[in-house]
C-alpha positions in Angstrom: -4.2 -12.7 -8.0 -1.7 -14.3 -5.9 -1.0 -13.2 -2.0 1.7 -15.7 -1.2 4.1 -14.0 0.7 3.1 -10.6 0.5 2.8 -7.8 3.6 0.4 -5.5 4.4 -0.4 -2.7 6.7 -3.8 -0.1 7.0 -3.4 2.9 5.8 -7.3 4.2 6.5 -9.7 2.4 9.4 -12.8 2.7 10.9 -12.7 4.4 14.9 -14.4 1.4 15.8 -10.9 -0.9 14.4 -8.4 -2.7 16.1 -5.8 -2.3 13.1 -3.6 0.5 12.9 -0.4 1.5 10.5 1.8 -0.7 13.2 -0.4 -3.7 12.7 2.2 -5.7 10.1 -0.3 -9.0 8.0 2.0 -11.5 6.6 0.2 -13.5 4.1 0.6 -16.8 2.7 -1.4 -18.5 0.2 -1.9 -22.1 -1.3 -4.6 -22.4 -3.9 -7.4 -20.3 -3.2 -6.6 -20.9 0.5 -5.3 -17.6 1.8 -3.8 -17.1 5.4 -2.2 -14.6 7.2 -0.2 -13.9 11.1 -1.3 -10.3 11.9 0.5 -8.3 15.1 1.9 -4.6 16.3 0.0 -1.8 17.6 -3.0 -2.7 19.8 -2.6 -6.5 18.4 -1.1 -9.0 20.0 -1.7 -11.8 17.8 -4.3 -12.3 15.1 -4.6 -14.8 12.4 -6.9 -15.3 9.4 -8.3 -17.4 7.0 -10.0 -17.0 3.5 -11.2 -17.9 0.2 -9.7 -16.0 -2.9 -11.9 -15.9 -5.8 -11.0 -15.8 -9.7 -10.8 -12.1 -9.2 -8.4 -11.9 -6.0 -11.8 -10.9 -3.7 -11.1 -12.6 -0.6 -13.5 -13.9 2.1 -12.1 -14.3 5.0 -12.7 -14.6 9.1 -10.4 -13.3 11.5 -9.5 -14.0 15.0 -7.6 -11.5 17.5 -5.8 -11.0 21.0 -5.5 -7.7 21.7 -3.8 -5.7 24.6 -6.3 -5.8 27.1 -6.6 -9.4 26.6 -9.6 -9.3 24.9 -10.4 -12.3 22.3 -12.0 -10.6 19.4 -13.0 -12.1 15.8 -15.5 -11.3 13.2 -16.0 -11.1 9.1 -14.3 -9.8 6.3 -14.7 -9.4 2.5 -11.7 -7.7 0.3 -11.7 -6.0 -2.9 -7.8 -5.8 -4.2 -7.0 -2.7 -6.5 -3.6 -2.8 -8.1 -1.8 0.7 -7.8 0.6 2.4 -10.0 3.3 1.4 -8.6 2.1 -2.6 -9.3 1.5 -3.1 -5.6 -2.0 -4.7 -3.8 -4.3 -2.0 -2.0 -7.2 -4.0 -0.3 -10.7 -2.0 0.4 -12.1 -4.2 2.9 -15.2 -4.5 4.6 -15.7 -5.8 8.1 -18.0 -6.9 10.8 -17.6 -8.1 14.4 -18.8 -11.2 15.5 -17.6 -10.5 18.8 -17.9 -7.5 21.3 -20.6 -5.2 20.5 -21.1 -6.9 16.2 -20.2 -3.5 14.4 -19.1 -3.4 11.2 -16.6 -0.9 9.4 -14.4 -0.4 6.4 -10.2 -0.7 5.8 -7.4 -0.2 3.4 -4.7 -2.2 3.6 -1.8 -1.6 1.5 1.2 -4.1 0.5 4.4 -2.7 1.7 
């Protein structure tokens, strides 16, 4: 499974998520080094970085500015499914290390 290049946006979120449909991830990849630029709704600017295994799981840590100013990060391991229309959805689950450590659950899908 190969990221390079693709977009994604959430399409399901936990309350307790900073992520929402206006949140745009631009990915990049190089190996089984995967980064992405992440921005829109109640992101400023986010970035992340992971490890994509053999099966396109990724494990990855993220780091966030949101609107109140706020510097937030935390953990994050993604399952891909490929749809029927050929394109990645990502079931994701997360936890805070920041703020008040929560965890909760994502889908991202490429667009």
């Amino acid at each position: 499974m190969n990221y390079h290049n693709k977009n994604f946006k959430p399409v399901t979120n936990s309350d307790n998520a900073e992520t929402s449909a206006e949140t745009i991830f631009k990915y990049k990849q190089n190996g089984a080094i995967l980064t992405a630029k992440y921005s829109g709704g109640q992101i400023i600017e986010g970035h992340l970085i992971g490890i994509v295994d053999q099966k396109g799981c990724i494990d990855m840590r993220y780091h966030q500015i949101n609107k109140k100013g706020e510097l937030m990060t935390g953990v994050c391991q993604s399952k891909p499914e490929i749809m029927a229309n050929g394109k990645i959805r990502l079931h994701e689950n997360w936890t805070w290390t920041s703020g008040d450590q929560s965890n909760g659950s994502s889908i991202l899908e490429e667009i």
